[in-house]
C-alpha positions as CSV (number, residue, x, y, z in Angstrom):
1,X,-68.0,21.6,183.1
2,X,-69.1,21.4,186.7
3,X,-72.9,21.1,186.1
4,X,-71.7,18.3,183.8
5,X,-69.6,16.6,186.4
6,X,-70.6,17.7,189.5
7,X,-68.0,15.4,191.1
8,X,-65.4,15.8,189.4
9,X,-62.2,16.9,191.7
10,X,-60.8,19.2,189.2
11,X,-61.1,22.7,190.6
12,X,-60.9,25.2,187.7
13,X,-59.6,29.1,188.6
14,X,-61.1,31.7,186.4
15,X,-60.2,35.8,186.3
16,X,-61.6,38.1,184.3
17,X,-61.7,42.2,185.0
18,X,-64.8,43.5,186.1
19,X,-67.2,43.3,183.4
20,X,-71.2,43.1,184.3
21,X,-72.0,40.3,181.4
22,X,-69.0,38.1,182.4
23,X,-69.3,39.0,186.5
24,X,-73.3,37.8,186.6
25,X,-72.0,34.3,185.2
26,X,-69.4,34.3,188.1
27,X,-71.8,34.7,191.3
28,X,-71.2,32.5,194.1
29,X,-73.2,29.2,194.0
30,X,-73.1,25.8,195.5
31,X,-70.3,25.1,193.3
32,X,-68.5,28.5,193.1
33,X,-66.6,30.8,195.2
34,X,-66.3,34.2,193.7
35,X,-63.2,36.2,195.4
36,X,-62.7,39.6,194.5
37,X,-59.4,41.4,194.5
38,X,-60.6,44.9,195.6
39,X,-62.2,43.4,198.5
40,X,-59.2,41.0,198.8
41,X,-56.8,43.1,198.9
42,X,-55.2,42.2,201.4
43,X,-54.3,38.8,200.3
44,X,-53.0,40.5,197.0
45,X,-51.0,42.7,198.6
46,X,-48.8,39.6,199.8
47,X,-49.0,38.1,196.9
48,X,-47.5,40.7,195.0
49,X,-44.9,41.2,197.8
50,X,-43.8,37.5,197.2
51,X,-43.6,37.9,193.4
52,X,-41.1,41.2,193.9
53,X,-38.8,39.4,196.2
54,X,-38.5,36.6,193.4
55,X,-38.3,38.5,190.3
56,X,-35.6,41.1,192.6
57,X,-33.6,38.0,193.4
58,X,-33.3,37.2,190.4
59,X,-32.6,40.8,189.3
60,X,-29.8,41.2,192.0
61,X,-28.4,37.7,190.7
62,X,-28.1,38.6,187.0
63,X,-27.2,42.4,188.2
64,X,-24.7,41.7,190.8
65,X,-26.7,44.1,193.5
66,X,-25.2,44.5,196.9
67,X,-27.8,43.9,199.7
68,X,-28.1,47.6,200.2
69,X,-29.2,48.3,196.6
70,X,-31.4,44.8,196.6
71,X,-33.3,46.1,199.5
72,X,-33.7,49.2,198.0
73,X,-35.1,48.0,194.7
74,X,-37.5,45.7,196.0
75,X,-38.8,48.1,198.9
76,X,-39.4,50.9,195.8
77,X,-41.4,48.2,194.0
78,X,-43.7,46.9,196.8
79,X,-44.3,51.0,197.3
80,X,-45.0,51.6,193.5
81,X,-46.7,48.3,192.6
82,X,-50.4,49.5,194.0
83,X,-50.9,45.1,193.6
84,X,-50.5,45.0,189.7
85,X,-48.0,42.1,188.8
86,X,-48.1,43.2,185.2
87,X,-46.6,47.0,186.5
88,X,-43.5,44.6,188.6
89,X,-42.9,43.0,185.1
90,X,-42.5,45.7,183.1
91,X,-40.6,47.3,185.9
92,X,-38.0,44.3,186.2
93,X,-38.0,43.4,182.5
94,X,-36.7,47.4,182.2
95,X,-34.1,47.7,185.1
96,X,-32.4,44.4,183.1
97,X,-31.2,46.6,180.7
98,X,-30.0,49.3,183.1
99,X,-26.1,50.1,184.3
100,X,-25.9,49.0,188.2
101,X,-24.4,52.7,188.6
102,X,-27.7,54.5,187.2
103,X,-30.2,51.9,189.0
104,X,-31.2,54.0,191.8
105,X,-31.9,56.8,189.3
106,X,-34.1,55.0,187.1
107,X,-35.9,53.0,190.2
108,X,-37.2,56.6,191.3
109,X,-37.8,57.8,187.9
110,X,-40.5,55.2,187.5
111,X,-44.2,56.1,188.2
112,X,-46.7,53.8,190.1
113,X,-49.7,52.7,187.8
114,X,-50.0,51.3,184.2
115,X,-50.9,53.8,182.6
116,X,-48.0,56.5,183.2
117,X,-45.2,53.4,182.8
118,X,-46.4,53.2,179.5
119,X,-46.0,56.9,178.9
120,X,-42.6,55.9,179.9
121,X,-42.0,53.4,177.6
122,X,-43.3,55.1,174.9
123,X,-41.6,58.2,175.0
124,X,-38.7,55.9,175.3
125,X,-39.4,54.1,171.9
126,X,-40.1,57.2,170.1
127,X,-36.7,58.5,170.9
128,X,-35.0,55.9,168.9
129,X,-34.5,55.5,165.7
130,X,-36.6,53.3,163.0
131,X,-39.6,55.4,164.9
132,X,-41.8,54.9,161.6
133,X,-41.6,51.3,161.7
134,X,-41.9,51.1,165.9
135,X,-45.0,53.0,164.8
136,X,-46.3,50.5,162.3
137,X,-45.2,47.8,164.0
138,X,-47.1,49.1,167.4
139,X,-50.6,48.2,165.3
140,X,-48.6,45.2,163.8
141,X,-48.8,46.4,160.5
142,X,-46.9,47.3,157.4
143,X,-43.6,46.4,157.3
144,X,-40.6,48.3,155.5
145,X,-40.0,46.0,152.3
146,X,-36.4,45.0,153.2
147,X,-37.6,43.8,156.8
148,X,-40.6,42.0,155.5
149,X,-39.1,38.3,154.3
150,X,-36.0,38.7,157.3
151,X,-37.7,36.7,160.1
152,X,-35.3,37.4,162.9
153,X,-35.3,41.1,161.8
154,X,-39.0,40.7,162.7
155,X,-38.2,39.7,165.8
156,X,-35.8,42.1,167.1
157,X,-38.0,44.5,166.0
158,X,-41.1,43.0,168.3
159,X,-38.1,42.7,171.3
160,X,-37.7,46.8,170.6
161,X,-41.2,47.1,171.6
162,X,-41.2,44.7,174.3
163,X,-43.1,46.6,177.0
164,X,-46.3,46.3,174.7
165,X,-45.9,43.6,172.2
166,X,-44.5,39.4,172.6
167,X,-44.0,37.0,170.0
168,X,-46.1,33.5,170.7
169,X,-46.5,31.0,168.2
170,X,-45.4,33.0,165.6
171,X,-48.0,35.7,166.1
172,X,-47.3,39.1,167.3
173,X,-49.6,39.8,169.9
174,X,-50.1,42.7,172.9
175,X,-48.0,42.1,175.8
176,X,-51.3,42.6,177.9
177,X,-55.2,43.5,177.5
178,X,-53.7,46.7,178.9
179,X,-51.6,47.6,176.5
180,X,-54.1,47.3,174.0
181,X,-56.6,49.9,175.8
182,X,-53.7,52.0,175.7
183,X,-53.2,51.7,172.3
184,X,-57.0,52.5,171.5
185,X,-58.1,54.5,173.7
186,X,-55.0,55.7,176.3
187,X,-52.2,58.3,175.4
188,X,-50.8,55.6,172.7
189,X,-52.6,56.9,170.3
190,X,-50.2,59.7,169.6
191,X,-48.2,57.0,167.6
192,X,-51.0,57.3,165.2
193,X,-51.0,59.7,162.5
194,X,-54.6,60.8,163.1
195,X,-57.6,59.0,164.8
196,X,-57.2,55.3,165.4
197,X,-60.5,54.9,163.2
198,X,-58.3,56.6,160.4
199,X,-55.4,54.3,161.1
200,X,-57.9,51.4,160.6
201,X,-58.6,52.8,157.4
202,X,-54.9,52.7,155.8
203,X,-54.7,49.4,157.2
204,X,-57.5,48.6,155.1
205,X,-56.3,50.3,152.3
206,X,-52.7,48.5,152.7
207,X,-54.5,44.9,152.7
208,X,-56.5,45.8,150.0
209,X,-53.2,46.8,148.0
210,X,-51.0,43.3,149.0
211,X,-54.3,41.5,148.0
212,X,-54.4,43.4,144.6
213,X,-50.8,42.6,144.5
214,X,-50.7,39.1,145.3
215,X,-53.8,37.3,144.2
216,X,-54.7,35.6,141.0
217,X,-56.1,32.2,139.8
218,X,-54.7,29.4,141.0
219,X,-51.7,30.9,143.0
220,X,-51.1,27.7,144.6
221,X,-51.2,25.3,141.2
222,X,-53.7,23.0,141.8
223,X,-54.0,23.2,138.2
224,X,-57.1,20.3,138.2
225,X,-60.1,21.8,139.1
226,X,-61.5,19.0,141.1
227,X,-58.4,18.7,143.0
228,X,-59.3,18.7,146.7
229,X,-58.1,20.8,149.5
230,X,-57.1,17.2,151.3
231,X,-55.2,16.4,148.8
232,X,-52.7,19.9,148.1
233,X,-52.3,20.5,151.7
234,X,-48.2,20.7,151.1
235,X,-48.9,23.8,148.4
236,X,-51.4,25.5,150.5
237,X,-48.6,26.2,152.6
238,X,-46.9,28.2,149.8
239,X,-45.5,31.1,151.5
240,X,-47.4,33.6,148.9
241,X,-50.5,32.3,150.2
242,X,-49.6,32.2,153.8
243,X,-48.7,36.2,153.7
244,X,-51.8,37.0,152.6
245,X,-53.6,35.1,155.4
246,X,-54.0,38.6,157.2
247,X,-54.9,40.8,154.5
248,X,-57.5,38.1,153.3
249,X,-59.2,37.7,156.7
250,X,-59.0,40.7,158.2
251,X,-59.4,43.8,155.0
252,X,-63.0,43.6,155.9
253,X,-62.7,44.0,160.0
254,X,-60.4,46.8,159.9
255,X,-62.8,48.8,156.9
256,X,-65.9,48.5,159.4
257,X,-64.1,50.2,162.1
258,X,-63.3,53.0,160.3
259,X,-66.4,53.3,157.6
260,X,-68.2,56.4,156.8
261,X,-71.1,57.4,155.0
262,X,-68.8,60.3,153.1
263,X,-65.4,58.4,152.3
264,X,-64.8,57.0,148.8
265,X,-63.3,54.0,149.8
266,X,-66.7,51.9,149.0
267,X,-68.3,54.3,146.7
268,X,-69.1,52.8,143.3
269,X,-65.7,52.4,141.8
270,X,-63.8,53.1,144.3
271,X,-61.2,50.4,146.2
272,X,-63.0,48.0,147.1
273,X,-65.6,47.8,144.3
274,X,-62.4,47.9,142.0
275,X,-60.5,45.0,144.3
276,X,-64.3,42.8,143.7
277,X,-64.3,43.5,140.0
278,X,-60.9,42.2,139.6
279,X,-60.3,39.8,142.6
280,X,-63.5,38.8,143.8
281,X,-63.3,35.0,143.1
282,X,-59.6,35.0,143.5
283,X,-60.1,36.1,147.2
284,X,-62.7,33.5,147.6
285,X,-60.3,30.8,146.1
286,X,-57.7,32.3,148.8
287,X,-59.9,32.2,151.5
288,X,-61.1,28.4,150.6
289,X,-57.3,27.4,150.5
290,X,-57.4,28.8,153.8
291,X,-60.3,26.8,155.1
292,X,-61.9,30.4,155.7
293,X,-65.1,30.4,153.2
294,X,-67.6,31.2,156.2
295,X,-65.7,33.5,157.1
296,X,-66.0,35.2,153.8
297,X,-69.6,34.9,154.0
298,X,-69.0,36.6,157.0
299,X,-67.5,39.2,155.8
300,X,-69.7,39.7,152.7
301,X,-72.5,40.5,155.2
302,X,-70.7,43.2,157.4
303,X,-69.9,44.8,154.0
304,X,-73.6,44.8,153.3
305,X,-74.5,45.9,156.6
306,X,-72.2,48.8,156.3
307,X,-73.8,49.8,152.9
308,X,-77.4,49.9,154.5
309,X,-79.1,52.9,153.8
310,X,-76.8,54.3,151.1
311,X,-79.0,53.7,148.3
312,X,-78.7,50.8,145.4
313,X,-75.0,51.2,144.3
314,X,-73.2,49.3,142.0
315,X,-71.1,48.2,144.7
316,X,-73.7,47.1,147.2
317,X,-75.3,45.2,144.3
318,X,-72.2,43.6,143.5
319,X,-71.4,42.5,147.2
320,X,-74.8,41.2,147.4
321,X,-74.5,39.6,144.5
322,X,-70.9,38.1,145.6
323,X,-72.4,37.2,149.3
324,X,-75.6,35.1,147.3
325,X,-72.6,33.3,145.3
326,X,-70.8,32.5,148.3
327,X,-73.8,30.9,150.5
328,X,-75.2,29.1,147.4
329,X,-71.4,27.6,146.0
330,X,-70.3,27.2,149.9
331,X,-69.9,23.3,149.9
332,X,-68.3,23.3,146.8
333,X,-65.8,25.6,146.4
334,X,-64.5,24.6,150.1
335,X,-64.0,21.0,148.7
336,X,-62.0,22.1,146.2
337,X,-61.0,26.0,145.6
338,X,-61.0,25.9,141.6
339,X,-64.7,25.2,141.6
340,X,-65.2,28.5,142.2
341,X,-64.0,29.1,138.2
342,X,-66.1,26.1,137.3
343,X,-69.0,25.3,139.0
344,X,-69.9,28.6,140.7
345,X,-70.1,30.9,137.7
346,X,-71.3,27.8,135.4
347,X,-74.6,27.1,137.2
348,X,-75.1,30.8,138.7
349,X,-78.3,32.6,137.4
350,X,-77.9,34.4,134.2
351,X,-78.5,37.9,135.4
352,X,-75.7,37.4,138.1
353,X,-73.5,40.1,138.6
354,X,-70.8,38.2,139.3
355,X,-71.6,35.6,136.4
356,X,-70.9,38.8,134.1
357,X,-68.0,40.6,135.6
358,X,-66.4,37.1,135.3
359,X,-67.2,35.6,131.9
360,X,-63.7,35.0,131.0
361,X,-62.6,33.0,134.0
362,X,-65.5,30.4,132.8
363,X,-64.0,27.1,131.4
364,X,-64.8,27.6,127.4
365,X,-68.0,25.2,126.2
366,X,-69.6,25.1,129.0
367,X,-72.7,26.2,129.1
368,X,-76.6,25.0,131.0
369,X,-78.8,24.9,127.8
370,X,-81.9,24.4,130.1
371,X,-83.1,25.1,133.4
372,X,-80.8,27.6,134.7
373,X,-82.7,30.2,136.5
374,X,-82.1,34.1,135.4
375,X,-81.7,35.4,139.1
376,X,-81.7,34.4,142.7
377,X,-84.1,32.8,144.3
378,X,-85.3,32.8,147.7
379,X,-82.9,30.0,148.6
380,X,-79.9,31.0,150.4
381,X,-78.2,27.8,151.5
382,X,-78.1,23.7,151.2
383,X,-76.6,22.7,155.1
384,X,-75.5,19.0,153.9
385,X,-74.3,16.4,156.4
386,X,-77.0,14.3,157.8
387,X,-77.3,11.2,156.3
388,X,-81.1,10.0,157.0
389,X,-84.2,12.1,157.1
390,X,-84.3,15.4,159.1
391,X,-86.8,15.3,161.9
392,X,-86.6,18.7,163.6
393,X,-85.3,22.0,162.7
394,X,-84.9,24.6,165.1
395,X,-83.7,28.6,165.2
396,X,-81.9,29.8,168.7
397,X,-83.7,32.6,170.0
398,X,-81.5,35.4,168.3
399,X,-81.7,33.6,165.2
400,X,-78.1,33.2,165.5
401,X,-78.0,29.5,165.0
402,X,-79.8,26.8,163.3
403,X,-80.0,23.0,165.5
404,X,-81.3,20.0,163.3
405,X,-82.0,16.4,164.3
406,X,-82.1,13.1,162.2
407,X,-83.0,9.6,162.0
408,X,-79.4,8.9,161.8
409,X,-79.4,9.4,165.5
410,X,-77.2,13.0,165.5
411,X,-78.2,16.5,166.4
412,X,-76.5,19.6,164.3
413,X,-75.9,22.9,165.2
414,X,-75.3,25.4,162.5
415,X,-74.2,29.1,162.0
416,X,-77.5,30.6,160.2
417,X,-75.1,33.2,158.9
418,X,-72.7,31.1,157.2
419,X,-73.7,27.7,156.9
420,X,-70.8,26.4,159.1
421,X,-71.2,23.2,161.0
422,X,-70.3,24.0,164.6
423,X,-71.5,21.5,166.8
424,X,-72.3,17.4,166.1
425,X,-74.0,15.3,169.0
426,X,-74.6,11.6,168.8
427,X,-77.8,10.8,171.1
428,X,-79.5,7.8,171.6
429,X,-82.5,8.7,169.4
430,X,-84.0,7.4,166.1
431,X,-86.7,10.6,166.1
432,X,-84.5,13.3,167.8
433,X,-86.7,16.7,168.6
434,X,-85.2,20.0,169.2
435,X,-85.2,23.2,171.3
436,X,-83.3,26.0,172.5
437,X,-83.7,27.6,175.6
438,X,-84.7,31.1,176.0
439,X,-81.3,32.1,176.5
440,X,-79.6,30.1,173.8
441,X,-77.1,28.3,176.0
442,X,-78.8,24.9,176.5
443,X,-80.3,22.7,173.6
444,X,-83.2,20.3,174.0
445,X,-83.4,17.0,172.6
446,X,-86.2,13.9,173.4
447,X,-83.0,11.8,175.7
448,X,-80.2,14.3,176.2
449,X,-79.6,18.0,177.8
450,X,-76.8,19.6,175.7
451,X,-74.8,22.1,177.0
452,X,-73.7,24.9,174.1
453,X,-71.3,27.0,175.8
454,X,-68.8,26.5,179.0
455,X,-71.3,28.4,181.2
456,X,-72.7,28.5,184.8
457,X,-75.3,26.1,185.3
458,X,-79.1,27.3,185.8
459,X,-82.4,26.1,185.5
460,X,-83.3,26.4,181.2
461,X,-86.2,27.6,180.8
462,X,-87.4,26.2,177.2
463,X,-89.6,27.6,174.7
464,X,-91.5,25.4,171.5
465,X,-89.8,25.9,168.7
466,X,-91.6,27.6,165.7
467,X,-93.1,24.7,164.1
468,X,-96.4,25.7,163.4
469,X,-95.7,28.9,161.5
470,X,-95.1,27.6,158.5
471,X,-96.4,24.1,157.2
472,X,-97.5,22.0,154.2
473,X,-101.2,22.0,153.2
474,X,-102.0,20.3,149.7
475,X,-98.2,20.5,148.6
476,X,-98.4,24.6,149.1
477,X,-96.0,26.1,151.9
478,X,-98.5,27.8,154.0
479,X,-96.7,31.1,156.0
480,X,-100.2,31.8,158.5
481,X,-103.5,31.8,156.1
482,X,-101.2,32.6,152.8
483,X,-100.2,29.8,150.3
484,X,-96.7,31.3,149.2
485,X,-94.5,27.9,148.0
486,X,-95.5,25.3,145.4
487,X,-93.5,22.2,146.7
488,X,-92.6,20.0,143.4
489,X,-93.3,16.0,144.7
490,X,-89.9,15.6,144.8
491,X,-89.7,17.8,147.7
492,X,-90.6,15.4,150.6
493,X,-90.7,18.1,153.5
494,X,-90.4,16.5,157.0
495,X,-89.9,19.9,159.1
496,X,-89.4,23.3,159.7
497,X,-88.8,26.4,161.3
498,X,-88.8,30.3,161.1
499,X,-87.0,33.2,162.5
500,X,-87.8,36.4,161.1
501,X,-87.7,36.5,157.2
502,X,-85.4,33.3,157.4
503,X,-87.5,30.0,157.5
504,X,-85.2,26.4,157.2
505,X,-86.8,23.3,155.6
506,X,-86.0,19.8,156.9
507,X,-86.4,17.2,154.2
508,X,-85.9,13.3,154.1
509,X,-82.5,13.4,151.8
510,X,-81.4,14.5,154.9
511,X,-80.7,18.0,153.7
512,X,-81.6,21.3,155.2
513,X,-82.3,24.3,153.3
514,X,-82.5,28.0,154.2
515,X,-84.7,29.8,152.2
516,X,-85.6,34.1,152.8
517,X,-89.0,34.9,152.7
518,X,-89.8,38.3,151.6
């Protein structure tokens, strides 16, 4: 924003703790002033004095303190506060809830630092009652049934736990960044029952179980299968669909935390291969209703990442299988969520796994006589969305993401992972040309200088992108001296680019294809 508009008098304020990668981005500059707190301290120090004697005031008002004990209570927290704001907070929020008559005791009961007020608070929690479902509810997980539909019970429950956990937007979330370390890797842990890695696998394994539970085809009644998303958004909102936004989303994150080479969870028949055999496209259909299918793809591939090296198992085929599916019915299925009954098994190759496992879900008499291949190909994904011929194609440097220009005067940046459209410039240009810079943040274009993330401004230093690697000779695709490709004269190629074993294909339809080169 301020290399954009230099002078602009908006001054923006930005904190973050002291982290290396976020700290080099933050160095003073002509138009940045970095201030640090430890070598500040001073200034802190009075700032934090000012907040106690506003929060106390408030604390004697509500708490009908004499002077004596106001005095008292604020000169204990500017002692004890060692300049955290968060610690005075906590502190207050507590002494709320405490009898004027035992204030002085619990003011000098309470330790200085984060850290050991949490121990505090924690011991405190676990000495009431409901501790199982304090504990569950500390990871924001797993619900006893008869709280699980009661909203407010919900959210007396949250208000038990207040020192760690708030209610915003109808999302539970930590009180802090704080509280979280203290949860993960502080003495919090002890509300686990076992490692936290273990506690991310019975998450898992609960997810898995609503999912099993809850999904099935159609569970919003569409009932047409070209109905589109646009036009069903009132029963997408069906509250069967919106409990399972969590489970759907997440099933995969909290499994990679926790998977090992040795646990049965994603050995050939295990949970999840038996939750894919059974609920594979129904969790796709859920997570298009959700306007989530890239991050399904998403998910597919940290799956297969996590199943590297463990051999060819049934369940790695099938989730490569499943991911193929996914990238190659994308578009589709996220126009309308019942097309992945229809079109996605119909015109899926033969030897698919998926096609098989899923025969009866296929609408009956329909069937490609002709022409449908008998396994995947090297194509992964169609990007659609220009609408003129594609002029430049171009990888970032990690591969990451995938920029293309048109004759329709736009410039497209794309996830390479999932096919997601992320970015759409408009730039005075009938033959845009593009780059990234070495460092990914900036993109190049013929007129413009486009800024990818909010970042500090520096000099980009641009690099070609890979446009001579691979090219058309005599209707062959030519990777270095090798013919590999046969292009059929339909295929007018305009452009490409390669990154690794990926290589994209710009074309005159105005499409973009990503093809895998062994």
């Amino acid at each position: 924003m301020m290399a954009l508009a230099p002078r602009s008098r908006a001054k923006w304020l930005v904190t973050s703790r002291n982290v290396p990668d976020i700290e080099r981005h933050l160095e003073p500059g002509s138009l940045r002033v970095k201030v640090s707190l430890e070598v500040s301290a001073s200034h802190v120090s009075k700032a934090v004095a000012a907040f106690v004697d506003v929060k106390v005031r408030r604390l004697a008002a509500g708490q009908k303190y004499d002077r004596s004990t106001q005095a008292e209570v604020q000169q204990v927290l500017c002692d004890k506060a060692e300049g955290t704001f968060l610690w005075v907070s906590l502190v207050c929020k507590e002494l709320e809830g405490v009898p004027l008559y035992r204030t002085r005791t619990v003011l000098q009961a309470l330790p200085p630092g984060l850290d050991p007020l949490y121990n505090r608070m924690m011991a405190r929690i676990l000495a009431q009652r409901d501790v199982q479902a304090v504990r569950e509810l500390a990871v924001v997980a797993d619900l006893p049934n008869n709280l699980s539909g009661n909203v407010q019970a919900v959210i007396d429950l949250v208000g038990r736990c207040g020192s760690f956990l708030t209610l915003r937007d109808d999302t539970v979330s930590f009180i802090h960044l704080s509280a979280k370390d203290y949860f993960t890797s502080g003495n919090g842990q002890q509300v686990f029952n076992g490692s936290v890695a273990r506690e991310q696998k019975r998450i898992a394994v609960r997810l898995l179980d609503a999912m099993h539970r809850a999904l099935r085809r159609d569970m919003c009644g569409l009932q047409k299968p070209g109905t589109r998303i646009m036009e069903a958004a009132d029963r997408i909102k069906s509250d069967s669909l919106l409990r399972m936004v969590c489970a759907c989303a997440y099933w995969v994150e909290h499994l990679q935390a926790y998977a090992r080479d040795d646990d049965g969870i994603l050995s050939d028949g295990g949970q999840v291969h038996s939750f894919f055999q059974k609920h594979f496209l129904h969790w796709l259909e859920a997570m298009s209703l959700l306007g989530k299918i890239p991050e399904a793809i998403l998910a597919m591939q940290k799956l297969q990442a996590v199943l590297n090296g463990r051999g060819n198992t049934a369940v790695s085929q099938f989730i490569h299988d499943g991911l193929r599916l996914a990238m190659w019915s994308g578009p589709g299925i996220q126009e309308a969520p019942l097309q992945m009954y229809y079109s996605a098994p119909v015109f899926a190759p033969r030897q698919s796994i998926v096609r098989r496992q899923y025969q009866r879900e296929m609408p009956e008499g329909w069937e490609v006589k002709c022409g449908l291949d008998d396994d995947w190909g090297a194509l992964l994904q169609t990007l659609e969305g220009h609408t003129h011929s594609v002029t430049s194609v171009a990888f970032s440097p990690v591969g990451d993401r995938l920029a293309s220009g048109s004759y329709d005067s736009t410039v497209r940046v794309w996830d390479a992972n999932t096919g997601k459209l992320q970015l759409t410039f408009e730039i005075d240009s009938s033959f845009p040309r593009v780059a990234f810079s070495n460092d990914g943040v900036y993109l190049e274009t013929d007129r413009d200088l486009l800024l990818l993330h909010a970042l500090p401004f520096s000099p980009p230093n641009f690099r070609e992108p890979y446009l001579n690697r691979v090219f058309v000779k005599d209707r062959w695709l030519t990777l270095g001296s090798d013919d590999i490709v046969w292009l059929p004269a339909h295929y007018k190629l305009e452009c490409t680019a390669v990154y690794g074993s990926q290589v994209a294909f710009g074309f005159s339809s105005g499409r973009v294809l990503l093809l895998h080169v062994p």
